[in-house]
C-alpha positions in Angstrom: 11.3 57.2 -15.9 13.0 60.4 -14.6 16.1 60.5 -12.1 15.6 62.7 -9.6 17.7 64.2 -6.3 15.8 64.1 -2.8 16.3 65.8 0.0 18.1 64.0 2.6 14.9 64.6 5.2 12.7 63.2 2.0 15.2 60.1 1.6 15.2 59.5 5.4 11.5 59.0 5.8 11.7 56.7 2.8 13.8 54.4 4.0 11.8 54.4 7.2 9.1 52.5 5.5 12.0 50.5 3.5 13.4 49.1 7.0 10.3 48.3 8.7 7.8 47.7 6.2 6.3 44.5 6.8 4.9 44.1 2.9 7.4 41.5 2.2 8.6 39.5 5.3 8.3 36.2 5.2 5.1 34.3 7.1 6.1 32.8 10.7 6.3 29.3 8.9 8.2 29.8 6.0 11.2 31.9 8.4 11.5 29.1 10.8 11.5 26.4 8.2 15.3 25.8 8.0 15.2 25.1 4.0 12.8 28.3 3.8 10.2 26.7 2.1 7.3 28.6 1.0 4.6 26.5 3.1 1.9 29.4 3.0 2.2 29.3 -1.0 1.8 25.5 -0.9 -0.5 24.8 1.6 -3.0 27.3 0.1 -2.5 25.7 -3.6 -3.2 22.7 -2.1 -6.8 24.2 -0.5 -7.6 25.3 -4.0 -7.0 21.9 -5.1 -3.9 23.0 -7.5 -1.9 19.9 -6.6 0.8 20.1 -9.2 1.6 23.2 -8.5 1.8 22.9 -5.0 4.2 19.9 -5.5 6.3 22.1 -8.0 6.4 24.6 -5.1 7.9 22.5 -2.9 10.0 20.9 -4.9 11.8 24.7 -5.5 13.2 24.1 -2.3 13.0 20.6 -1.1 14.0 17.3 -3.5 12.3 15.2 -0.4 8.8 16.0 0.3 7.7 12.6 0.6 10.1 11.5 3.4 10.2 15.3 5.1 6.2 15.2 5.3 6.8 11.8 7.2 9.6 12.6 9.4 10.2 16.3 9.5 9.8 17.6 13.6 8.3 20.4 11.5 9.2 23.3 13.2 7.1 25.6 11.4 4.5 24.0 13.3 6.0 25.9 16.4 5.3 29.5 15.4 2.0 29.0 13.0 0.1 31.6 14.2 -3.0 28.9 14.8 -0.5 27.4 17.4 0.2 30.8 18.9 -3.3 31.6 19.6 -5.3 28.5 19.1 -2.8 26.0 20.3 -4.6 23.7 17.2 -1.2 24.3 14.3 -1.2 23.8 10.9 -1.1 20.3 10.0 2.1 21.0 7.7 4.4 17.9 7.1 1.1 15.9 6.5 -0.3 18.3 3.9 3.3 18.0 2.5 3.0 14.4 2.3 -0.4 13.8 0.7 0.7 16.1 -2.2 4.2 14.4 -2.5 2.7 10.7 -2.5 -0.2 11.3 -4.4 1.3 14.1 -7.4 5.1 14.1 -7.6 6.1 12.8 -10.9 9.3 12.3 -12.3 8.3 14.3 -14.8 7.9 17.6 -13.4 11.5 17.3 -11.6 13.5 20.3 -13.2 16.6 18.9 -14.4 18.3 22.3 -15.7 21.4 22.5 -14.5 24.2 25.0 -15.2 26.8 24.3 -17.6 29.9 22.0 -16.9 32.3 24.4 -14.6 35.2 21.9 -14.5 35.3 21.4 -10.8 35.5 18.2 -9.4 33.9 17.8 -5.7 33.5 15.0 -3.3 30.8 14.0 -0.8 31.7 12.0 2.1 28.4 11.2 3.3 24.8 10.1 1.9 22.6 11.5 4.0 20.4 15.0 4.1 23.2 17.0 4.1 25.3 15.5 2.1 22.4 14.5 -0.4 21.3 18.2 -0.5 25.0 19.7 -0.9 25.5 17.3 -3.7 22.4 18.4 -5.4 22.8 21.9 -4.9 26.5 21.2 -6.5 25.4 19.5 -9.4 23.0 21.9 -10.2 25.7 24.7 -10.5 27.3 22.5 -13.2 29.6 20.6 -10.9 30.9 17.0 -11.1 30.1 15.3 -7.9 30.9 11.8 -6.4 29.3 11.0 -2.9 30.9 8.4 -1.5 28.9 6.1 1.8 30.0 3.1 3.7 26.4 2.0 3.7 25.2 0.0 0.8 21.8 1.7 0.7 20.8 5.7 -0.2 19.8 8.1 3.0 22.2 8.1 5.7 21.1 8.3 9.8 17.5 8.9 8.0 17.9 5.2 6.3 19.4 3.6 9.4 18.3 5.8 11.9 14.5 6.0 11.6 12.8 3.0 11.4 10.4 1.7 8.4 7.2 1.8 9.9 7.9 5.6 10.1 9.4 6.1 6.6 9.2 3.2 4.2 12.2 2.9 2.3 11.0 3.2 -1.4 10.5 6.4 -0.8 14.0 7.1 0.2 14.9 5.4 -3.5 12.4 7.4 -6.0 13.5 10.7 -4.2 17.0 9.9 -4.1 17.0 9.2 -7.9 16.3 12.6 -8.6 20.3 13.1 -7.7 21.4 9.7 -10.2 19.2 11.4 -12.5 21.2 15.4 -12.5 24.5 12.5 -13.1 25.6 12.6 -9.2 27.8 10.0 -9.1 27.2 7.4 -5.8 30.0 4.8 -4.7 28.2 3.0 -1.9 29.8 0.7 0.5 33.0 2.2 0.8 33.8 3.4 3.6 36.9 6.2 3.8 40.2 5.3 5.6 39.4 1.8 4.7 38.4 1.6 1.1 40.0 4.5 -0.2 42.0 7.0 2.2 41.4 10.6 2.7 44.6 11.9 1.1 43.9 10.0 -1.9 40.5 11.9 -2.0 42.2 15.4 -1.5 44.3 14.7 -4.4 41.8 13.8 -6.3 39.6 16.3 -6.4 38.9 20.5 -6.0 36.9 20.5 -3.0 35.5 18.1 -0.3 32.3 18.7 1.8 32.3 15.7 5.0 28.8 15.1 5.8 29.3 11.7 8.2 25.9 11.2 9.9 27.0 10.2 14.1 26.9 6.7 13.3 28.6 6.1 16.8 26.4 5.0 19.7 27.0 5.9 23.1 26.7 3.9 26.1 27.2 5.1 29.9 29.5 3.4 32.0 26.7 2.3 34.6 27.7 -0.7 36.3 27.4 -3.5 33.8 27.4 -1.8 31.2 29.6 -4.1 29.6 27.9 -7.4 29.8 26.4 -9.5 27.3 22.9 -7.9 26.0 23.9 -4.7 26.4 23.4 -2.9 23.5 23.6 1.0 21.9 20.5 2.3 19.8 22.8 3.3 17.0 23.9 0.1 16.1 20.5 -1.9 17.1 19.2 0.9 14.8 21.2 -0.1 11.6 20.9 -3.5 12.3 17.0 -3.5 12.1 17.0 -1.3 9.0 19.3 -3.4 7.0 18.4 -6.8 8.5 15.1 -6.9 10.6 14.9 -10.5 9.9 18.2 -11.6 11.4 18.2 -9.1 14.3 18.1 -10.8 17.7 16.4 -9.3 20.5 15.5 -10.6 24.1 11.8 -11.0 25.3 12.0 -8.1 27.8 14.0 -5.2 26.9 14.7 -1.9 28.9 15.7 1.1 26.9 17.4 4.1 28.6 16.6 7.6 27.1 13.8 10.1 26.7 14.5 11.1 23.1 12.6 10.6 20.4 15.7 7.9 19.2 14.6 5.7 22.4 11.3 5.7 21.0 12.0 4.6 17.7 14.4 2.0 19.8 11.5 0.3 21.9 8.2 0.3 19.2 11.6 -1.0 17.0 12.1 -3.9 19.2 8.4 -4.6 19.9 8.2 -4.9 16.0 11.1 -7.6 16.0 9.6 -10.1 19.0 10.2 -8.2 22.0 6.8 -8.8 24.6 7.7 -6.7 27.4 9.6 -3.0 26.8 10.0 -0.8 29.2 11.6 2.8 28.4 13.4 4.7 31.6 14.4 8.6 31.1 15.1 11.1 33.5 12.4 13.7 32.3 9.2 13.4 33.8 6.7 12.6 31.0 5.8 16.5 30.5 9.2 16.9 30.0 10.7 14.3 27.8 12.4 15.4 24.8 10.3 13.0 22.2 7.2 14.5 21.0 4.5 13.3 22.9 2.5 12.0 19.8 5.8 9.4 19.2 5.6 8.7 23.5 1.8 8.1 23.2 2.0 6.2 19.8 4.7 4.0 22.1 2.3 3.4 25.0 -0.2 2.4 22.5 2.0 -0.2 21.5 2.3 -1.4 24.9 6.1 0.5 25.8 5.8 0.8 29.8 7.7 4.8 30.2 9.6 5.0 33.6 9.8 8.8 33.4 11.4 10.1 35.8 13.8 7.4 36.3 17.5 6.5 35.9 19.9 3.8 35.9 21.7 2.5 39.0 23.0 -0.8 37.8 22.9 -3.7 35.2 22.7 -6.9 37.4 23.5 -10.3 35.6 24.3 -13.9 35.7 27.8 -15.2 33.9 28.2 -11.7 32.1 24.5 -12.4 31.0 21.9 -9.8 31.3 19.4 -10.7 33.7 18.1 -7.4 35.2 17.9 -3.5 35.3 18.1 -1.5 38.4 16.8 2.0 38.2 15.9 4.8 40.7 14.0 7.9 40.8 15.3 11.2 39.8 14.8 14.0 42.2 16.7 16.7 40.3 18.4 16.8 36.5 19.9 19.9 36.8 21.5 22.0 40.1 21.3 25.3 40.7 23.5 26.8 38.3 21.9 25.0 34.8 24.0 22.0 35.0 23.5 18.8 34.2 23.9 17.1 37.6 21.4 14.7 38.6 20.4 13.7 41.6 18.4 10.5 42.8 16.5 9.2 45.9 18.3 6.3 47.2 15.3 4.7 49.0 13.0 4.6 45.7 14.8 1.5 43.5 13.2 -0.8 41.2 14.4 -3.8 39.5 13.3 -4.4 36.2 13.3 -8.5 34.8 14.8 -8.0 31.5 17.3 -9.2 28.7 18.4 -6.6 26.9 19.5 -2.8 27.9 19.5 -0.9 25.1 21.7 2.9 25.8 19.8 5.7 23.7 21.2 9.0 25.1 23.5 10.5 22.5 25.7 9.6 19.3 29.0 10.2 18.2 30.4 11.1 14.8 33.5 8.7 13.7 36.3 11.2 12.8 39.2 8.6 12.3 39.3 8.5 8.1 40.8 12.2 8.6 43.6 10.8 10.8 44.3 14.0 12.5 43.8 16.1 9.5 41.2 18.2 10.9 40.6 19.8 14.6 37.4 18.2 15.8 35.5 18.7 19.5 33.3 16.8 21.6 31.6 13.6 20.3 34.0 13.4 17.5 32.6 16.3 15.7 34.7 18.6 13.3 35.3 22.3 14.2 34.2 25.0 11.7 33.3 28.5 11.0 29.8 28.5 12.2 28.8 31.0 9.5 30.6 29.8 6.2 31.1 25.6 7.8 34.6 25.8 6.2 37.4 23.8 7.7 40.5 24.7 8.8 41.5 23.3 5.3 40.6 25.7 3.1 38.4 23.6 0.4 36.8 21.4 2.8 33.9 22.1 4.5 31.8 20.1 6.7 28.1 19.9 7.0 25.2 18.0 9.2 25.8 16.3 12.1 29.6 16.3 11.5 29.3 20.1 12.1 27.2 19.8 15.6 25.0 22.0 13.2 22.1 20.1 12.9 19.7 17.7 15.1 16.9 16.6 12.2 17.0 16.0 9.1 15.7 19.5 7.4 18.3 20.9 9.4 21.1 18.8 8.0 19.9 19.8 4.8 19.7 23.6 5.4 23.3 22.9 6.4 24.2 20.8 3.3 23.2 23.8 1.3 25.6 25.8 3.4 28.1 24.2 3.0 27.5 24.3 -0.9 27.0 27.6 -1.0 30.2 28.5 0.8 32.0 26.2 -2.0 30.8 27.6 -4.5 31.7 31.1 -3.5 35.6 29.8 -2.5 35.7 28.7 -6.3 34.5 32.1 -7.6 36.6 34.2 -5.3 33.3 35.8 -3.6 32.9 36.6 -0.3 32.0 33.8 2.1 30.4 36.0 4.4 28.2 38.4 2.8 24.4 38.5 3.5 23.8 35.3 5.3 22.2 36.2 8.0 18.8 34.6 7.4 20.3 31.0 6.2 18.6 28.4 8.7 15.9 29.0 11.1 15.8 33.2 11.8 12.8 35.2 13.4 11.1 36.9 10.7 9.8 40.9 11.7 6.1 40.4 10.2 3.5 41.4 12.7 0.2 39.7 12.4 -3.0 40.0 14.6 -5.9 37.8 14.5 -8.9 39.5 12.8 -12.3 39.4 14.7 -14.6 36.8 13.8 -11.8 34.1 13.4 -13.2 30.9 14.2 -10.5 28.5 16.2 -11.2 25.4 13.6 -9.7 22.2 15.2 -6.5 20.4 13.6 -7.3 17.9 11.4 -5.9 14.5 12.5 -4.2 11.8 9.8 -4.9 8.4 10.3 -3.0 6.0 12.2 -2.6 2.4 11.6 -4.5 0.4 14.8 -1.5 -0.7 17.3 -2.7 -4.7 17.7 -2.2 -4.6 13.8 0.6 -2.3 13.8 2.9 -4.1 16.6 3.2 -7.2 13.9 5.4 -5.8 11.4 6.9 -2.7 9.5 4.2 -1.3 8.0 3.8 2.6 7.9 2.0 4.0 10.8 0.7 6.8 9.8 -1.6 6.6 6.9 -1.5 10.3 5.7 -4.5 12.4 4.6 -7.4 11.8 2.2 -8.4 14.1 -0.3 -11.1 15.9 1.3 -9.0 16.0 4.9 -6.0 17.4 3.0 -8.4 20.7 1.6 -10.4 21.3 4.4 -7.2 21.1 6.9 -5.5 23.4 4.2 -8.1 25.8 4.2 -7.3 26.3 8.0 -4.4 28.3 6.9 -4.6 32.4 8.1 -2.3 33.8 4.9 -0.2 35.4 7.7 1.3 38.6 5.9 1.2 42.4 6.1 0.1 43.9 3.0 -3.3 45.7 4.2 -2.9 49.1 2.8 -2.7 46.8 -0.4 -6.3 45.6 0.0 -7.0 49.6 0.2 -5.4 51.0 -2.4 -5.6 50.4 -6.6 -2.9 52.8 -7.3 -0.2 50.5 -4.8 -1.8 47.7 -6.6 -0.7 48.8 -10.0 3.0 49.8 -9.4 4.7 47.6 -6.7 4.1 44.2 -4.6 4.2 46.7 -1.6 5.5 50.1 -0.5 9.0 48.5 0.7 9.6 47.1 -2.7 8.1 51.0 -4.5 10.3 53.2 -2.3 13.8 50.3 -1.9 14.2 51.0 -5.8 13.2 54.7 -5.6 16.2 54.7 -2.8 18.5 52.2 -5.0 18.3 54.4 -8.2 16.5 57.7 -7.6 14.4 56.7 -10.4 10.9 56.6 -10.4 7.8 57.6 -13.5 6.4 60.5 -12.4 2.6 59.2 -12.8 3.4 57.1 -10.0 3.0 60.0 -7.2 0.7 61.9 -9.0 -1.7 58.8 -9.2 -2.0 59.0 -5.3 -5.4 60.7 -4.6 -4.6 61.6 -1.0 -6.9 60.1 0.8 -4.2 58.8 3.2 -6.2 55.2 3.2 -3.0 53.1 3.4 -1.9 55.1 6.6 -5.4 54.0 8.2 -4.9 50.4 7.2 -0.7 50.2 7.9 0.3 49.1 11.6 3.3 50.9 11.4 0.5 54.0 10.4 3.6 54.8 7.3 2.1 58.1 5.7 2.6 56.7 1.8 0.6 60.5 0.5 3.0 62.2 2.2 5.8 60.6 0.9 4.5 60.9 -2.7 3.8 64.6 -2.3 7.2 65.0 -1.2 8.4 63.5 -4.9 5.9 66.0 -6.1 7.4 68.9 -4.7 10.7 68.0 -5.7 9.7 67.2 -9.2 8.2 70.3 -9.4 10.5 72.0 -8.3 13.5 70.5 -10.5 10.8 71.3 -13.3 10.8 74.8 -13.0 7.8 75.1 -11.3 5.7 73.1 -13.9 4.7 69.4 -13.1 6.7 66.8 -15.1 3.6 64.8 -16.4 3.0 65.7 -20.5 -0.5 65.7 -19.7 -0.7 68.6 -17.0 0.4 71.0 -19.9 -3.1 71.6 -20.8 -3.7 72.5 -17.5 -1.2 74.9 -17.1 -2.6 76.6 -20.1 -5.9 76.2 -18.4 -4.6 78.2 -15.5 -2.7 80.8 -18.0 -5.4 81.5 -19.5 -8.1 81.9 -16.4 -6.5 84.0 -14.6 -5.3 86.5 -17.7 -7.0 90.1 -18.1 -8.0 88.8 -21.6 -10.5 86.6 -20.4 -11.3 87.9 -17.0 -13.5 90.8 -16.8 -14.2 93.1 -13.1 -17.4 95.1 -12.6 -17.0 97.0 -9.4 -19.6 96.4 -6.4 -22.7 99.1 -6.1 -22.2 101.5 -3.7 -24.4 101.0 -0.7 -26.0 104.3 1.1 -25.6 104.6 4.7 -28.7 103.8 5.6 -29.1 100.8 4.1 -25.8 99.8 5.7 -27.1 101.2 9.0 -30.3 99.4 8.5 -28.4 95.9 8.0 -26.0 96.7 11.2 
């Protein structure tokens, strides 16, 4: 290697292809997953049918693949670039799943953790964030103690999503993984009550508050107070803890357009309900639940009133009896609020027992008794970047942040949060380079090449709804072998590294120019045979979008090794030229004969 000084014009032009190279940015998928998860690596091991290593892959980044790949909203979906122009995405969480359920093993969980560090931390909270700050704790060599009010592993993801979406032994055998790095879990205590939030500041170095909004919320519609009126938070909990003992009338009405209304009516179909009927503001276009969960619902028999809301709850002795609701004209006015407006001569009156509020939750806040600043629906304030507290070792992560709204989301927070820990204990900076934590838009610029064929999304497959409507069982019944490769093999590689596929010489020395000229830039060191192995033929600048010319660039190291060199080139090798050269153009071994002298005629003669 040989250290050398470039001109400032030379320098310039390589960081040009530094900053906008494309080689390494990340694939559409990976930069909007929140955890960053490397989903073209995986999905294409699993095409080649190298399951355990597309599990292992996954598993460098998520310690939940099973329950993600059944209830992720997969936002990766969003930007796959078969979405963008094909409207027909990648079938991601699924592929996810069929490699989590059918080749994760315990014993290919990596267990290394760092050494003891003598820092004692507490969780308040069992859910994806707190689960993933715990783990990502313990794994730096921390002591950590999560403490839950629930008796059972998994949070709003436990109590929140129903069974027939994510059966609950899979919560278990992925939560184990954190029993098994020696997290400590005390569940069913709940702080304030059980043990008081001073008494856990005292105890140990730093807290990270990761309450799921376990507090339902219920509009103050007329009636709203009577008996069978009930919020989808606690009807929720109730059916995940106790399905058996959870009452529920005959004909229920549940108010919201969410995907948490959803999982609120099929819920109480599951539990005896006969007639459910689901009112929302949105028309059906619009509603915020996906539209597979609204049309797995009407398959189920759920009657949607979109484009509906409530007017009153009518009943007899402070008994439900009935549900007035009346069309919605408008949700928002002019300037972007929410401000909706109704037709007064379009009412109807449902027959019904229950009402059943799903349009928001709260986070309960009271164990800190004032301790922290907190903002609407009970969440705590917070630097957005770093998720510390105004108390300087406490940070707060997941819902109790406002920062999340599903469950790989919490996580990405959880890690946060960690993150920002750690760096408080070593005196680092808690702001530096984190500008791509969570979702952010990555700068790679594909096209679609010519010939592409638009291969349709392959479909999992679902359990039939007259069986389904009986009990718990899981929906969705995942992938089979042969779906899982050929929907994998759907996958376009989406990357930027074309003047690779031209060039042996780029192949040989770097991943792709950014990563050749960023160490160039970072050290001024480079081996000489690397830009004398370009042949000039400028076939990188043909193939790159951003048409970077890579020759040039190396001819420019030339000249200035050259020129540092004394005029002579730096490689060993070239010394034989030189002598070559010496030597051919020396009088020793160069002979002149002059030219025959023409006459004039003949010159004339040729004129």
């Amino acid at each position: 290697m040989s250290k050398f000084t470039y001109p400032q014009e030379v320098l310039d032009k390589m960081k040009d292809i530094v900053d906008n190279c494309m080689g390494e940015e990340t694939a559409y998928c990976e930069a909007t997953c929140p955890m960053h998860t490397d989903v073209k690596g995986y999905v294409n091991l699993i095409a080649e049918e190298k399951y355990e290593d597309a599990i292992k892959l996954i598993r460098e980044k998520l310690f939940l693949p099973a329950s993600l790949g059944r209830v992720c909203a997969h936002p990766c979906e969003e930007n796959c670039k078969r979405e963008t122009e094909y409207r027909q995405p990648m079938s991601i969480a699924a592929l996810k799943r069929f490699v989590a359920d059918n080749f994760d093993k315990e014993e290919i969980w990596n267990l290394d953790k760092k050494s003891y560090t003598n820092k004692n931390i507490a969780v308040i909270g069992a859910g994806p964030a707190g689960a993933q700050a715990a783990l990502d704790l313990a794994m730096k060599g921390n002591k950590v103690t999560v403490y839950d009010r629930l008796p059972v592993y998994g949070g709003m993801m436990r109590v929140g999503i129903p069974e027939y979406r994510l059966p609950r032994n899979i919560i278990d055998f992925e939560y184990s993984f954190l029993e098994k790095l020696g997290v400590e879990f005390k569940m069913n205590t709940e702080i304030g009550k059980d043990i008081l939030f001073d008494e856990i500041q005292s105890k140990f170095d730093g807290i990270i508050i990761a309450v799921g909004a376990h507090k339902g919320v219920v509009i103050p519609v007329e009636g709203h107070d009577k008996k069978g009126v009930l919020d989808a938070v606690n009807f929720l909990r109730d059916v995940s803890l106790d399905k058996e003992n959870t009452k529920i009338g005959k004909k229920v009405a549940v108010i919201g357009g969410g995907n948490v209304a959803i999982d609120v009516a099929r819920s109480a179909r599951r539990i005896g309900a006969e007639e459910v009927h689901l009112i929302c503001l949105e028309e059906k276009l619009n509603m915020p639940a996906h539209d597979w969960e609204v049309r797995e619902a009407e398959e189920e028999g759920v009657n949607v009133f979109a484009g509906y809301g409530p007017e009153k709850i009518i009943d007899e002795n402070g008994k439900v009896t009935g549900f007035e609701i009346k069309k919605c004209t408008s949700i928002f006015d002019n300037e972007g609020n929410f401000n909706p407006q109704f037709d007064e001569n379009n009412k109807v009156i449902l027959d019904v027992d229950n009402v059943v509020f799903a349009v928001g939750q709260a986070v309960d806040n009271s164990f800190v008794k004032g301790k922290l600043e907190t903002k609407r629906g009970g969440r705590f304030k917070v630097d957005p970047t770093t998720l510390q507290s105004e108390i300087e070792n406490v940070f707060v992560a997941g819902d109790a942040s406002g920062g999340s709204v599903i469950a790989i989301e919490a996580m990405a927070e959880g890690r946060k949060a960690a993150k920002s820990m750690m760096r408080l204990f070593n005196g680092e900076d808690l702001y530096k380079d984190r500008e791509k934590e969570g979702t952010y838009e990555t700068k790679l610029e594909t096209t679609i090449k010519e010939g592409t064929e638009d291969l349709k999304r392959v479909s999992t497959t679902q359990l039939n709804p007259n069986k389904r409507i009986n009990d718990f069982s899981e929906v969705d019944l995942g992938f089979t072998k042969e779906e899982a490769i050929k929907e994998a093999s759907r996958c376009l590689k989406c990357e930027c590294k074309l003047c690779m596929n031209e060039c042996v010489m780029l192949n040989d020395y770097c991943e792709c120019p950014k990563d050749l000229f960023e160490g160039i830039l970072e050290t001024g060191d480079i081996d000489p045979m690397i830009p004398y192995s370009c042949n000039m033929c400028s076939q990188c600048t043909i193939a790159c979008p951003k048409d970077f010319e890579m020759s040039s660039r190396f001819m420019d190291m030339r000249k200035t090794m050259i020129k540092k060199n004394n005029g002579k080139s730096p490689i060993k090798g070239h010394s034989a030229i030189e002598m070559h050269q010496l030597l051919g153009f020396s009088k020793i071994f160069n002979t002149a004969k002059p030219a025959k002298k023409q006459n004039n005629k003949t010159e004339k003669g040729r004129s």
